[in-house]
N, C-alpha and C positions, 0 to 999 in steps of 0.2 A: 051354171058354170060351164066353160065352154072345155070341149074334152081335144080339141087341136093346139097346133101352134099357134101363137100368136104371129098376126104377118104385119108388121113390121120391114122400115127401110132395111136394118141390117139383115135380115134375112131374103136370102135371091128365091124365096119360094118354096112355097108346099106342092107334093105332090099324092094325089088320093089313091091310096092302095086297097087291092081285093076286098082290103078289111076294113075298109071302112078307117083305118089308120092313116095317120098324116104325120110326114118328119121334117125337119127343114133344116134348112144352113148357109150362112151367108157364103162357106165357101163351095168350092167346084171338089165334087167327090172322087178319088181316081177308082179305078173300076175293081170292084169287089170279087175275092176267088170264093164262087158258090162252091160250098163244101159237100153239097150235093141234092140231091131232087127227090128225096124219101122225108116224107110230112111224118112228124112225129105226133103232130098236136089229134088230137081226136076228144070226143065230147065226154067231160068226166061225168062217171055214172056218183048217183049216190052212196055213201057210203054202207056200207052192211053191219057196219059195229053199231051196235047198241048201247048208248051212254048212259041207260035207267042207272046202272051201279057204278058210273065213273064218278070222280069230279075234278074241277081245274086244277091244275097245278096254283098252288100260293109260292112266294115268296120262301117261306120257308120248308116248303116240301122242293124247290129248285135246290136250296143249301145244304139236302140230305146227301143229294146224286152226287155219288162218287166216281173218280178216277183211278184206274192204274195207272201205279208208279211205283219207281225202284227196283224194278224185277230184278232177279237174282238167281242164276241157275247153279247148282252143285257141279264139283270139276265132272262127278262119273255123272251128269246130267239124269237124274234119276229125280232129284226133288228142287221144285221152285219156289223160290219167296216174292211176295209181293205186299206193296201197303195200297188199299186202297182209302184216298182221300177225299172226301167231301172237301164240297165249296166252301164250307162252314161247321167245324165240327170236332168230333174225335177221329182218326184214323185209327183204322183195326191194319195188324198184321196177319198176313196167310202163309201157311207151309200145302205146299200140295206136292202130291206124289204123282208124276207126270203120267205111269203108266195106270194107274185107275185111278186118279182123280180125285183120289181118299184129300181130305183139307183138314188143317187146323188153323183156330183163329184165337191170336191177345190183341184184347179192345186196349185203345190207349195207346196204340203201337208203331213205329216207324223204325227206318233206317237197317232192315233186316239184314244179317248175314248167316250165311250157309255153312257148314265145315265140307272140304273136298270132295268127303265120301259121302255127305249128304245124309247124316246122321243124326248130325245136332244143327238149328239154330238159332239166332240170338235177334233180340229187338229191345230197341229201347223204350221205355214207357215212360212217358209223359204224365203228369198230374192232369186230371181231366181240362176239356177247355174253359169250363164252369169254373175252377179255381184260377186259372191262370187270368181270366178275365175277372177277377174278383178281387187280387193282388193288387195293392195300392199303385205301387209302381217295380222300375226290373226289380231294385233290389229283394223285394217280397215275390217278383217272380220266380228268380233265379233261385230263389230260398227253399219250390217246392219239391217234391221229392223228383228226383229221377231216377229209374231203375233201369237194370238189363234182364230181359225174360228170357232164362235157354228152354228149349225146346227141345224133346226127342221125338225127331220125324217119326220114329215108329210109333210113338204107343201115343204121343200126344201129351206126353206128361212135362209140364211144365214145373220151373224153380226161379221165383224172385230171387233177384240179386239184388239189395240195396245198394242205391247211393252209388251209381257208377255211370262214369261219364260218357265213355265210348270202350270197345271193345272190335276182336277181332280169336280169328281162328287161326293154330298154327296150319300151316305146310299139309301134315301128318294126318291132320284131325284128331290128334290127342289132348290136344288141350285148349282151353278158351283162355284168352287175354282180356283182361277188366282194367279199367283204369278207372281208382277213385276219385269221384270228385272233391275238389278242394274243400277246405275248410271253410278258407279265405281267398275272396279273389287275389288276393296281393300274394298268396305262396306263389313261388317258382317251379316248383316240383308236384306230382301227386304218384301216389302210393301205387304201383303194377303189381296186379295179382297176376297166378297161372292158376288155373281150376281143373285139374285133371276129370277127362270126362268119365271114365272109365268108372275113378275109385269116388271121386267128389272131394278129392283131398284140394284142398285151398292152399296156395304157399304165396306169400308176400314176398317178392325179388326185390324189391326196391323203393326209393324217393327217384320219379323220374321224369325229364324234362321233354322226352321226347321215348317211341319205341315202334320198331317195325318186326313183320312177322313174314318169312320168306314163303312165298306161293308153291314153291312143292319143299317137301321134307320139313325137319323138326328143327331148326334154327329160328332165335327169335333174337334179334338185337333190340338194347335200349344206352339211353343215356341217364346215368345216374349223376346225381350230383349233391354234395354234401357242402356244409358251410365252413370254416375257420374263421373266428374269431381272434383279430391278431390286435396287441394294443396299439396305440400310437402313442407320440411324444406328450400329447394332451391328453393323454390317457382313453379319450375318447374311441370306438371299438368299429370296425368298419367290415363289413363283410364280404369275405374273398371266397367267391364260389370255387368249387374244386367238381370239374366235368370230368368222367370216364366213361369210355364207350365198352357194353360186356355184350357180349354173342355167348347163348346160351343152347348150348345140342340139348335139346328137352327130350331125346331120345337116349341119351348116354347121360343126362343131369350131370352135365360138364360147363362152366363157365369157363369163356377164354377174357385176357381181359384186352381186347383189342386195340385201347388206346386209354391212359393213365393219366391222371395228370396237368389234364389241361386249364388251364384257366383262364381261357378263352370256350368261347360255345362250339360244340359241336352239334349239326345237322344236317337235314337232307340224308337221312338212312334210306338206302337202297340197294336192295337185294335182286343180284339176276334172276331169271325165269327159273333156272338151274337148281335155286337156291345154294350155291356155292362160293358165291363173293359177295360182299357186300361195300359200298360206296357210300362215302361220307367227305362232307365237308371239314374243318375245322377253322377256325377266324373271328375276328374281335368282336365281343358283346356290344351295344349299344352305346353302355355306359363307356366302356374301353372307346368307342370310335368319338364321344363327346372329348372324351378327354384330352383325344390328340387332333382332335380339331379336325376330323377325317370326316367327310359325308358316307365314302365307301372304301374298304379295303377287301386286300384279296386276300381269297380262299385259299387254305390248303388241302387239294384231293388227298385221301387216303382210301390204300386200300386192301380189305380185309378178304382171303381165302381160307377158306374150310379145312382144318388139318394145321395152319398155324395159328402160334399164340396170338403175334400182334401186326396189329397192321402196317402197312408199309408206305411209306409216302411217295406222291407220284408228280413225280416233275412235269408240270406247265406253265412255265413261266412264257410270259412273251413280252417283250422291248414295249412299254408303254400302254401295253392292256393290264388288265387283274382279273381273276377268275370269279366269277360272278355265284354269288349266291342265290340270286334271282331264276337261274338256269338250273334244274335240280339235273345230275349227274343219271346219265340213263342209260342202258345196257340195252344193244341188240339181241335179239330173240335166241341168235344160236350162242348170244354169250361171249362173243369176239371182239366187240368195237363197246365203247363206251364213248357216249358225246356229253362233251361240256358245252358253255357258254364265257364267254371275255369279253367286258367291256371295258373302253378307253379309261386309262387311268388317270381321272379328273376330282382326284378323292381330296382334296385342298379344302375346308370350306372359307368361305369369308369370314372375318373375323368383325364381328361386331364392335363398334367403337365404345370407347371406354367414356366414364363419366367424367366430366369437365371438371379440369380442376384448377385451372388458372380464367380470368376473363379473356387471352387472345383463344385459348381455346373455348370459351361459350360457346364466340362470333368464328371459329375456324368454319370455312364454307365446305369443306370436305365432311366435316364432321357432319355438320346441317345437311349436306346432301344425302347420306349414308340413310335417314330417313325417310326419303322418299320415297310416294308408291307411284310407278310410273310402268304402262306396258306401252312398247314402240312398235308399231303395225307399220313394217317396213313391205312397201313394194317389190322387192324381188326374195321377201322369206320363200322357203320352202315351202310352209305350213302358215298356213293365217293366225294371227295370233290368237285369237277364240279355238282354233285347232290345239295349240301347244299348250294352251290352256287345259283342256279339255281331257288331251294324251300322256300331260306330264309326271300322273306316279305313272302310268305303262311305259313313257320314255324312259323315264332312269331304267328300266328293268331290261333295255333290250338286249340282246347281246351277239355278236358274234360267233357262230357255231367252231368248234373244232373237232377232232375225233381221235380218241386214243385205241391203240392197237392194243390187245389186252395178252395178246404175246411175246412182247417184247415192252410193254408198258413205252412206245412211241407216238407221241404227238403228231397229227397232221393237220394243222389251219388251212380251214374250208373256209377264212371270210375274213376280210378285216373293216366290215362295213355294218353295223348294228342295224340297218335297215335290211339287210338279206334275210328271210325267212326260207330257213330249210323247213320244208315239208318231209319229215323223216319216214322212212320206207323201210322196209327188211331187204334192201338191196344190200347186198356184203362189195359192189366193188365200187358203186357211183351212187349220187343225189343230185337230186333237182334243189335248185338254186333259184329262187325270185326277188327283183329285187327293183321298187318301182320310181326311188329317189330321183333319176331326171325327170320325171313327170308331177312330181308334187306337186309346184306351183300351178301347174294348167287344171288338177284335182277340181278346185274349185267351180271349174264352170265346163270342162270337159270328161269329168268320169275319173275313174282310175285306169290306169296304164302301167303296164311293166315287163323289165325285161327277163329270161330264162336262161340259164345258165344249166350245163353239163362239169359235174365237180369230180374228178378221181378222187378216191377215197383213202388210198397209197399214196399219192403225192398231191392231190391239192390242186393238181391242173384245172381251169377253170377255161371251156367252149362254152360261147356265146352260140344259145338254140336260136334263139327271137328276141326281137327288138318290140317294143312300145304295141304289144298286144293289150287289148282288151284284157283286167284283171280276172274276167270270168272264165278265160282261157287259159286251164293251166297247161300242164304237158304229162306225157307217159313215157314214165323208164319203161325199158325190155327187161323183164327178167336177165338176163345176162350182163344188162345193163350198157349194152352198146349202142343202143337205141333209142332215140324221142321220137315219136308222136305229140303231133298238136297240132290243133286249127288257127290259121292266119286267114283274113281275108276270104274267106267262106272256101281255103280249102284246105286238107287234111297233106300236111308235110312231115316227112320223117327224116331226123339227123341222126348223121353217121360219125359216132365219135371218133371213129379211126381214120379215118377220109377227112372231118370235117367237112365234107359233100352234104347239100342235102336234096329230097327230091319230094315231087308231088305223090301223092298215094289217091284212088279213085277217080283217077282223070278219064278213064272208059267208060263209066255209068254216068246216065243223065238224072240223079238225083241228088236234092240240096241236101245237106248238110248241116244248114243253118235251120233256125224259124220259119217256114213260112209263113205265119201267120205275122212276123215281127211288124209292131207299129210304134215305136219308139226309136227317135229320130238319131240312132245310135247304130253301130254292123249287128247285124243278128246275131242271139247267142245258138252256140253250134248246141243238136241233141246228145250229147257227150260220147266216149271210150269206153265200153264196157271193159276191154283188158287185152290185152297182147296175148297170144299162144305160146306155150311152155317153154316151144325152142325159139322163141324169139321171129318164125319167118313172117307172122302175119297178128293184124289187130285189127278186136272187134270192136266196131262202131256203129253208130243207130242215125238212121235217118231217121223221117216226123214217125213212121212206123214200123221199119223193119230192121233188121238186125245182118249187118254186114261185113264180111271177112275181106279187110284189104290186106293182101299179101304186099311184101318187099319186092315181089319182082316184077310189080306193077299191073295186075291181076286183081280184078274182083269178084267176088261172090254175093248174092243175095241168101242168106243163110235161110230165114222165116221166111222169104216168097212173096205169100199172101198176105200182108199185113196189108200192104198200101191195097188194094183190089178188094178188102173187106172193112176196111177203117178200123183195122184192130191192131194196137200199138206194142208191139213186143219189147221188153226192157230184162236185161239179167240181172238175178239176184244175185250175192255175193253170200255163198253160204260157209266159206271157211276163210279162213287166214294167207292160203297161198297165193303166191308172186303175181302166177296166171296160169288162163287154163290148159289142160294136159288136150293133146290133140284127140283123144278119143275120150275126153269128158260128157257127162250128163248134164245138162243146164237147167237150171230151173228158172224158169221164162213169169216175169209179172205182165200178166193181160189186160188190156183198157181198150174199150171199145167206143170210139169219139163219137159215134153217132149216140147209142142207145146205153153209154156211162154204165155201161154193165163190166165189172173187173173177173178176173180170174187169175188160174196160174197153170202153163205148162211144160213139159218138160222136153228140150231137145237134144239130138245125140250128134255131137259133132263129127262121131266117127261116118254117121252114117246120111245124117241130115234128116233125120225121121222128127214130124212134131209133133206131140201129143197133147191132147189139151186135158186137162188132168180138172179141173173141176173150173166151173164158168157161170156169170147168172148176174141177176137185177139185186146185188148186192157189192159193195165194196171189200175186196182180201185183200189184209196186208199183210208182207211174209216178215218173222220177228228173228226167229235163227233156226239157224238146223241144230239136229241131235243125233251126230253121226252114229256116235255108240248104238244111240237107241232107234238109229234110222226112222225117227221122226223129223217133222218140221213141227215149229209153233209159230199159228199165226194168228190174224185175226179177221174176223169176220161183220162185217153191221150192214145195216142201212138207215134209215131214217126214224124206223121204228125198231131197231135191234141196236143193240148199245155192243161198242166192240169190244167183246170179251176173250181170253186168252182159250186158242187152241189147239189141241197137237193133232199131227194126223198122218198114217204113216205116208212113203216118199209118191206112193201111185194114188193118196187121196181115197182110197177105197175103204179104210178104219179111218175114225175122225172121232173126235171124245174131246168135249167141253167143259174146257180145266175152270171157269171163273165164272162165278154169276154177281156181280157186285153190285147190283139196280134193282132186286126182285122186287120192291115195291112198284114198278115204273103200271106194272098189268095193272095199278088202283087207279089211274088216270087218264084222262084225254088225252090222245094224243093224236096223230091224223095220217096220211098218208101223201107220199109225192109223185107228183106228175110232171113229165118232160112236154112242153110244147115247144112249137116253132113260128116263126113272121119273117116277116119282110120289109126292111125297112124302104125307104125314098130310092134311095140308089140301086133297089136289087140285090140286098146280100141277106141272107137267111143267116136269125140268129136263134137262139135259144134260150130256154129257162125252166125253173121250176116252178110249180106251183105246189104248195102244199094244203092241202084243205082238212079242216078237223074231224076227227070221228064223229057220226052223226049227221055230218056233211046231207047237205038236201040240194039233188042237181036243178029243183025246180026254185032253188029262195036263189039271190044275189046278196053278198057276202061284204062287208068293209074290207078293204085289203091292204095289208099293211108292203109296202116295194120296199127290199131292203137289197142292197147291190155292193161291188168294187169295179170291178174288172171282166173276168170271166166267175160266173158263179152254177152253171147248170150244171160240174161235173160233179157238184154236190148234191145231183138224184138221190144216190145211193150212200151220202157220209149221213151219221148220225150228228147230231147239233149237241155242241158241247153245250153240256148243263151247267151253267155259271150264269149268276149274276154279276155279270160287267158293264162296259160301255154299247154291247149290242143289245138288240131285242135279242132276248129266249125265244124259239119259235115254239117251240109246244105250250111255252107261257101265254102265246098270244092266241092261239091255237085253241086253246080252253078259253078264251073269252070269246070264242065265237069269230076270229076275225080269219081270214084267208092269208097266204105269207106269200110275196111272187119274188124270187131273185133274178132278176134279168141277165142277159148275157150283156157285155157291151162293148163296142169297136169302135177303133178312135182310128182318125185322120188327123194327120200331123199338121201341125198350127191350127186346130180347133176342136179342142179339150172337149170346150163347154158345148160346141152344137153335136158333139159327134155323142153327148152322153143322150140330149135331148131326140136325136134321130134315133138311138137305140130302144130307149124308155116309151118313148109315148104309144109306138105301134106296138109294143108289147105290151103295154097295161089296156091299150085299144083290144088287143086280142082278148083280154080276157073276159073284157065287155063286150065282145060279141060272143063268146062263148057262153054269156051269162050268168058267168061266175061273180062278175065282181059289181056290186052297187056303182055306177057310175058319179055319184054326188059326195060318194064316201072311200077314196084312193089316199093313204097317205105314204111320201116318200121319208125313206132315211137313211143315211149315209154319215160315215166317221171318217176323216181324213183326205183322202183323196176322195173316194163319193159323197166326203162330207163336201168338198170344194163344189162336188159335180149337180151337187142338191142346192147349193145357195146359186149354184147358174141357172139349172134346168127350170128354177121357179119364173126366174127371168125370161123366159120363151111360153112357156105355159102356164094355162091356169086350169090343167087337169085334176092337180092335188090340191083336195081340201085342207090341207095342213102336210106341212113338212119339216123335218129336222134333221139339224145341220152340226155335227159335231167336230169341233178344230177342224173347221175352211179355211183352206186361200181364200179371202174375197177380192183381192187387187193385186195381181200378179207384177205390177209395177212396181208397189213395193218390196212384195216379198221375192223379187226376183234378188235383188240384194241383200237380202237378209241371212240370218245366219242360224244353222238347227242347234240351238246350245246344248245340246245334251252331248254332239261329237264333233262341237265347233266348227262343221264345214258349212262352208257357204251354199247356198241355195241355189246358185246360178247354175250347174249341174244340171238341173232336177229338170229344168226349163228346153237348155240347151240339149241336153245327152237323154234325158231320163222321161221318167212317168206321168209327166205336165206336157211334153209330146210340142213343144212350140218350134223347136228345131235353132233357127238362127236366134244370135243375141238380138237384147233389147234395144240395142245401137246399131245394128243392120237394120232392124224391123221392129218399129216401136206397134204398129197396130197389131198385131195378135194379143201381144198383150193386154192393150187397153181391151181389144171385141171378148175375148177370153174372162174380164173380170167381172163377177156378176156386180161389185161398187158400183160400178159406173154403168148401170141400169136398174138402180134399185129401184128407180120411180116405175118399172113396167111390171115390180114382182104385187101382186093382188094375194098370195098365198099367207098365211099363219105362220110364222117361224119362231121356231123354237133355238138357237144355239146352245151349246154345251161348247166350253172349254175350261182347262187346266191352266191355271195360272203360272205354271212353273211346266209350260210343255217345252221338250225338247225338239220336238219335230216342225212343229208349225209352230213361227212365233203370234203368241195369244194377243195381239196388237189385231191381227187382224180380223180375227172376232167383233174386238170393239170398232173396228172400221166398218164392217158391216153393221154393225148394232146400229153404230152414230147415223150411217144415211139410211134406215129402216125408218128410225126414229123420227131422225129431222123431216123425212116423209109423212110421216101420220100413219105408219103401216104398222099391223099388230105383229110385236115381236118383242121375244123376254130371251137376255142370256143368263144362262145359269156357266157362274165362274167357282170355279171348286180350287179352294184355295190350298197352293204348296203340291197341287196334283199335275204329274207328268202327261203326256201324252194319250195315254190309257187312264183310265180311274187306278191306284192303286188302296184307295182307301176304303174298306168296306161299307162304312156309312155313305161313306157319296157313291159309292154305287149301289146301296139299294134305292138311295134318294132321286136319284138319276131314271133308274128303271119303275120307281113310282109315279114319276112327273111325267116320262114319257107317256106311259100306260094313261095319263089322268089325260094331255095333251090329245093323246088320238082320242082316247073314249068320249071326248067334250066336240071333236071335230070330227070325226066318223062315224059317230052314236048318238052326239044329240045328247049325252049327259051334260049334267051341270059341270062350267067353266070353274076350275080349284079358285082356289082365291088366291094365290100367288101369280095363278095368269090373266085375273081380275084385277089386282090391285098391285101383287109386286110385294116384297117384301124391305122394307129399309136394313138399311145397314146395320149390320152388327160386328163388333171384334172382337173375334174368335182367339182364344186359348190354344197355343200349340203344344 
C-alpha cells in the first residue's frame, strides 16, 4: 500500500519533505505564518509502567467513570455538593467540607442542594438504575420510589424522607421545603411540607401548585389552591379552582395572605436577592384561554413587600402588547429595577369550522380550504420556512423587554421589537440592545449579523452603537454606563453616549486584535474584552497573547509584556460579580502556552503591573470560582492521565488540598501517556499533534495507529479524554488493545477543504512512520462530522489508511450546499460561503470548488475500506448524503458498509447504538489493522429488520 499522495490530474503536485512525507493539492497555497522554529517532536522512549497487574479497559469498566456535575457551594462557602455521574449507572451524591476535605456520600443520589450556612443538605434518591430499567414502562417507572436524603455536613448523619418530589432550603437555613409527590398524575396540586431543621418538627402548609423560597432570610411563598364544587342547571358538578398566593415569615410563623381569591393561575413567584419583595404573575388558566378562544392573554404583575398584608398590582399596560408569561418577572441585584417582557397582542385564535349541516355547506370551498395543510416558502421571508418551523414554540415566547422602577412603581419600554435581545447586566442607568432582523434573510448563506443599540434605562432613549456586525461581536457597557466598546472591522471602537461621537481605541500599537490564525472565509473573530476599569477611563482587551489597557484618551498599554516573545497566552478570570475592575485590583491571569500546551495561572497587580506566575506545568488548570471568605480558589487540575478532579488552594497556590477523587478505580488499568510532535507540510508550515501511546509502550515494536482529528487537536496534550461511550473512539479504550491514538493538527486554505485536510494528515501520520512508531500497513483514519466529510475526501487522494471511517459526511457539496440542518431549519449555504467548509464564493460564482471538494465525484480513485455511520433523523448533516456516498462506493465495487441508526440525531443519543457503534468500530479496525477475522456484518451485511419504537 502506497504511504503518499496519489498523483493524479487534479492534483498540481507532490513535494518530498525532510521526512520522507508528501502532501499535495490542486490548488496554489498562500504563504504559511511559521509559528516558529523550536522542534517539539523527539524519539519517544519506552514506556516504564508495567502492565503484569493492569488490564484493558472493557466496555463496561468505560460506563463505571464518572463525571462531576451539579456542584453547589454554600452561601458562607464552607461546604460543597456534588453528584458524580457515570456513563451508565447509579450516581452517588457528595457533601465535602472545603477546608479539610472531610466527604460524605448517598448512593442513588442527585440534584443536591445546600442550606446558606452550609449545615444541612438535601438530595434526591432515585430507585436504583436496575429497577428503573426493569419497569415495564414510564407509568411502572414513575411508580418507583423517590426520596429526599437531608444530610448534616457535620456529623454525616443522614434522614430518609419518603415520597418527595423536589425540595429546597429557606433564606435562613431553618428550615427544608419538601414537596410531595402526587398521588395521581392528574392532581393539580401536591402537599408542601416545612421540616424544621433544628427540632425535626414536620408541618404540612398546604395543597400547592407552585412555591418559592427567598435566597437570604425566612420568607417562603406558595400558591395554594382548593376546589369548589358548584351545581349547574344539569345538575352535573364542574370544578372551579380557587388560587391564593401566602408568604410565610418562617422566622415569626406569620402568614400574609398576599393575594385571595383568584380564579385564574397565579405564577412566575420571585423573590429579590433582598428577600424583601416578591413578583408574581396572575392570568387565565389554559382551560380559561380555550374558552375565550384566546391563544394568549396578558398577565397581571403583582407585587408583594415584606411588612404588608397583600400585594399590590402593577400597571403595565401598553397599546397592543400584553404582558407576557413566557418572560418570568426579574429583579436587579440591588433590588431597584424589575424587567418584564410584552409581546404583540395577536391572542384571537382561528376559529375552527363547524360541521356541515346543510349540502351548500358540504361543497362551501372556504370551509374545504380551512383543511388544508399547506407551508408557503416565500422568497423574500425573513426566516426560511424549515427555520420558522423549527423556532416556532421559541417564537411565540419572545418578548419585548421593558423595565419597571421599583420606586415609584414606573414603566419604561426598552423595545417594541420581539426580535431585540437584552443581554441583561447589573448596569443601574443603561443596556445593550441587539437586534439582527435586517439581516435574516441574508442568514441563510452569509452568517448572522446585527445591529447594537445604547438603551437609557429612565427613559427608553435608544443610540445606535453598530450596524450589521458580525453576531460574535457583541459590545461593552462602562460601568457608569456611558460607554461601549466593541470590535468592527478588526478594530476596537468606543461610543460616547452623550456626544453620540464615536472613536477608534489602539490605533498606536501594531497588534491584531483579531485571529491570526482565521481560515474561514468570514472577518476574523476578535480575542475578546476582558472588562472596562472601575472609573470607566480604560478597557481591558487581549490580543492572540497578551493583555491590554486601552484608555479613552487614546493611549495604550501592554499590561502582560511578555506574552507574545514567550508564546504564553494571558486571559483574566472573572472571580466575583462586579461591573469592572477597581484600578488597583489583583487579577488572576489563566495561562496557556501555544507552543509546549503546558496551562497555568497567575496573578497581576494593576496597581503596579507586577506578574506572578502562581503555579505552571505539562498539565491542564481550569479556574472554577473564588472563595472570597475563605480566600480560596477551586479549580481544577488533569492531564491525560489524571482525570480533573475539584481543587481548592489558597490565593498564592502555596496550600493546595484535593477535594474529589471520583475515578479511584482508573490505577486497575492501561492507560498510556502523551507526546507532542511536530512536521512540515508541502508548503512549509509546521503543524502539530499528539500522540498517545499505551503503558507498556515498546519504542522498538511499530504500533496500529488509530488518526482521530477535527480541526486543531494538539492543545489536547494535557486534557484528560472524556470516559463515555459515544460516537468517538475512547482512547484509553483503544489504548489497552494495544493500538497507538495520533490526533493531528490541521489547516485549511480557503476553496480546498478536502486537499488542505490531505496536506495536514499524511506528513504527520508519515512522521510517525519514521519515528517508528506506527506500522505503516496498519494506519486507520476516523472522523464525525466535519473530519467525518474530511475522511470520505482524504481517502480520495490516498491510499495511506488501511481502513477508514466516516461518520455523518458531506460527501457532495453540490448538493448539500442547498440543503437544510432540520434540527435549526437554517440552510446550509452559510456553512459553505461564511463558515467551516471554507469555499468562500457561492455555488453560482464558482461551481468548481465545489464539485474538486466532493469526495462523490471521485469515488472511483478511493482503494480504502469504509465504514460510514449516520443518524437517520440527523439534524446537522442531512443523512441523504451518507447514502450518496454509499450508492457510488457501491455501484464501484469498493468494500463499504453504512451503519444507519434509526430515529438518531446527529450524535448517537441512544445507548444501545452507541455501544453498537463502538463495537463495530473496534471489530472494523481490529479485522483491518490486526489481521483479525472480518465480523460477519462486514462479510455478509445484515438484512433488514423493522425495529419497534
Amino acid at each position: 500500500m502506497s504511504n503518499t499522495v496519489r498523483g493524479f490530474s487534479r492534483l498540481a503536485g507532490c513535494l518530498l519533505l525532510a521526512f520522507a512525507s508528501v502532501a499535495c493539492s490542486q490548488y496554489q497555497s498562500t504563504t504559511p505564518m511559521v509559528r516558529g522554529d523550536v522542534a517539539t517532536s523527539a524519539v519517544i522512549q519506552s514506556s516504564q509502567i508495567s502492565t503484569a497487574n493492569l488490564k484493558p479497559l472493557s466496555l463496561n469498566d468505560i460506563m463505571q467513570f464518572r463525571e462531576i456535575s451539579q456542584r453547589q457551594v454554600s452561601k458562607n462557602q464552607q461546604v460543597m455538593l456534588y453528584t458524580a455521574m457515570p456513563d451508565f449507572g447509579d450516581s452517588t451524591g457528595y457533601v465535602v467540607h472545603i477546608a479539610s476535605g472531610q466527604q460524605f456520600s448517598v448512593p442513588n443520589a442527585d440534584r443536591g442542594q445546600v442550606s446558606a450556612n452550609g449545615a444541612y443538605a438535601l438530595f434526591r434518591q432515585q430507585a436504583p438504575l436496575l429497577a428503573r430499567e426493569q419497569a415495564a414502562d414510564k407509568k411502572a417507572r414513575d411508580a418507583l420510589e423517590q426520596n429526599a436524603v437531608l444530610i448534616n455536613t457535620a456529623t454525616g448523619e443522614s434522614q430518609v424522607i419518603a415520597n418527595i418530589d423536589r425540595f429546597a432550603f429557606s433564606g435562613d437555613s431553618h428550615y427544608a421545603l419538601l414537596v410531595v409527590r402526587k398521588a395521581d398524575s392528574k392532581d393539580e396540586t401536591q402537599s408542601l411540607q416545612a421540616l424544621h431543621l433544628a427540632s425535626g418538627k414536620l408541618t404540612t402548609l398546604g395543597q400547592v401548585t407552585d412555591f418559592a423560597a427567598a435566597e437570604t432570610g425566612p420568607l417562603v411563598a406558595w400558591v395554594a389552591q382548593h376546589t369548589d364544587k358548584a351545581s349547574k342547571n344539569n345538575n352535573a358538578s364542574e370544578s372551579a379552582a380557587q388560587q391564593a398566593l401566602i408568604v410565610w415569615d418562617s422566622a415569626a410563623n406569620q402568614q400574609y395572605a398576599a393575594f385571595a381569591g383568584a380564579v385564574q393561575k397565579l405564577q412566575q413567584l420571585q423573590f429579590n436577592e433582598q428577600g424583601t419583595q416578591l413578583a408574581f404573575f396572575q392570568g387565565p388558566t389554559k382551560a380559561q384561554l380555550a374558552a375565550s378562544k384566546q391563544a394568549e392573554a396578558a398577565q397581571q404583575l403583582w407585587l408583594w413587600s415584606a411588612g404588608k398584608e397583600a400585594a399590590q398590582p402593577v400597571n403595565t399596560a401598553r397599546d397592543g402588547w400584553l404582558l407576557s408569561e413566557h418572560y418570568a418577572p426579574r429583579f436587579s441585584k440591588d433590588g431597584q429595577r424589575l424587567f418584564v417582557g410584552h409581546r404583540p397582542d395577536l391572542s384571537e385564535q382561528v376559529a375552527k369550522p363547524a360541521l356541515p349541516q346543510t349540502e351548500a355547506e358540504l361543497y362551501d370551498i372556504n370551509r374545504l380550504l380551512a383543511d388544508r395543510r399547506l407551508q408557503v416558502w416565500h422568497g423574500e421571508d425573513e426566516r426560511i420556512n424549515s427555520q420558522q418551523k423549527a423556532e416556532y414554540k421559541e417564537a411565540q415566547k419572545r418578548t419585548a423587554p421593558s423595565v419597571i422602577w421599583l420606586d415609584n412603581l414606573t414603566m419604561v419600554v426598552l423595545s417594541s421589537d420581539v426580535e431585540d435581545w437584552l443581554r441583561l447586566t447589573e448596569h443601574s442607568t443603561a443596556q445593550l440592545m441587539s437586534n439582527g432582523r435586517l439581516y435574516l434573510k441574508q442568514l441563510s448563506w452569509n452568517g448572522r449579523l446585527h445591529d447594537m443599540w445604547h438603551v437609557d434605562l429612565k427613559t427608553g432613549k435608544r443610540q445606535a452603537v453598530f450596524t450589521a456586525n458580525r453576531s460574535q461581536e457583541w459590545a461593552h457597557l462602562s460601568p457608569d454606563g456611558r460607554y461601549v466598546v466593541y470590535l468592527q472591522d478588526s478594530q476596537y471602537r468606543v461610543f460616547d453616549s452623550q456626544t453620540g461621537q464615536q472613536q477608534v481605541l489602539g490605533s498606536d500599537v501594531a497588534v491584531s486584535w483579531v485571529d491570526e490564525e482565521n481560515d474561514v472565509p468570514m472577518p476574523a473573530r476578535s480575542y475578546g474584552v476582558a472588562g472596562w476599569l472601575a472609573d470607566s477611563t480604560a478597557v481591558l482587551v487581549y490580543d492572540r497573547f497578551d493583555i491590554w489597557a486601552l484608555s479613552l484618551d487614546g493611549t495604550s498599554q501592554n499590561l502582560t509584556k511578555q506574552g507574545r516573545n514567550n508564546q504564553q497566552q494571558y486571559r483574566v478570570e472573572k472571580t466575583d460579580e462586579t461591573l469592572a475592575f477597581a484600578p488597583n485590583a489583583t487579577l488572576l491571569l489563566a495561562m496557556y502556552h501555544e507552543e509546549n500546551k503546558g496551562y497555568g495561572f497567575a496573578k497581576f497587580e494593576l496597581a503596579n503591573g507586577a506578574l506572578t506566575t502562581l503555579i505552571q506545568g505539562a498539565k491542564r488548570y481550569d479556574f472554577i470560582e473564588a472563595l472570597e471568605q475563605q480566600q480560596r480558589y477551586l479549580f481544577t487540575e488533569q492531564s491525560f492521565r489524571q482525570f480533573p478532579d475539584l481543587w481548592q488552594a489558597s490565593y498564592d497556590f502555596s496550600e493546595r488540598l484535593q477535594l474529589t477523587q471520583v475515578n479511584p478505580q482508573q490505577s486497575e488499568f492501561i492507560w498510556g501517556d502523551s507526546h507532542l510532535i511536530d512536521w512540515t507540510t508541502a508548503d512549509g508550515e509546521r503543524l502539530q499533534g499528539v500522540v498517545l501511546t499505551p503503558d507498556g509502550y515498546d519504542a522498538n515494536k511499530r504500533y496500529p495507529v488509530m488518526v482521530y482529528y477535527y480541526e486543531q487537536f494538539s492543545q489536547r496534550l494535557n486534557h484528560y479524554n472524556q470516559m463515555k461511550i459515544n460516537h468517538r473512539p475512547n482512547f484509553p479504550f483503544y489504548l489497552g488493545q494495544d493500538y497507538v491514538v495520533f490526533l493531528p493538527d490541521v489547516r485549511f486554505r480557503e476553496g480546498a477543504p478536502g486537499p488542505s485536510a490531505t496536506e495536514s494528515l499524511v506528513p504527520g501520520v508519515q512522521k510517525l512512520i519514521d519515528l517508528g512508531i506506527a506500522d505503516p500497513k496498519a494506519i486507520g483514519l476516523h472522523g464525525h462530522s466535519w473530519s467525518g466529510y474530511q475522511t470520505a475526501f482524504v481517502v480520495t487522494e490516498t491510499d495511506m489508511f488501511a481502513a477508514a471511517v466516516s461518520g455523518a459526511p458531506v460527501s457532495n457539496m453540490t448538493s448539500a450546499y442547498s440543503g437544510i440542518r432540520w434540527e435549526s431549519g437554517l440552510a446550509r449555504q452559510f456553512q459553505y460561503e461564511t463558515g467551516q467548509s471554507r469555499i468562500g464564493p457561492s455555488m453560482f460564482e464558482n461551481l468548481k470548488p465545489y464539485i474538486d471538494n466532493s469526495p462523490v465525484f471521485f469515488a472511483d480513485r478511493i482503494n480504502t475500506p469504509m465504514l460510514i455511520q449516520f443518524g437517520d433523523d440527523d439534524g446537522a448533516v442531512p443523512w441523504e448524503q451518507g447514502i450518496e456516498y454509499y450508492l457510488a462506493l457501491r455501484r464501484l465495487n469498493k468494500p463499504v458498509v453504512m451503519l444507519q441508526y434509526e430515529g438518531e440525531p446527529h450524535h448517537l443519543k441512544q445507548y444501545a447504538n452507541k455501544i453498537d457503534y463502538t463495537i463495530k468500530m473496534l471489530e472494523f479496525f481490529d479485522h483491518y489493522l490486526k489481521g483479525k477475522p472480518a465480523p460477519q456484518w462486514w462479510q455478509q451485511g445484515m438484512p433488514y429488520q423493522p425495529n419497534s419504537k
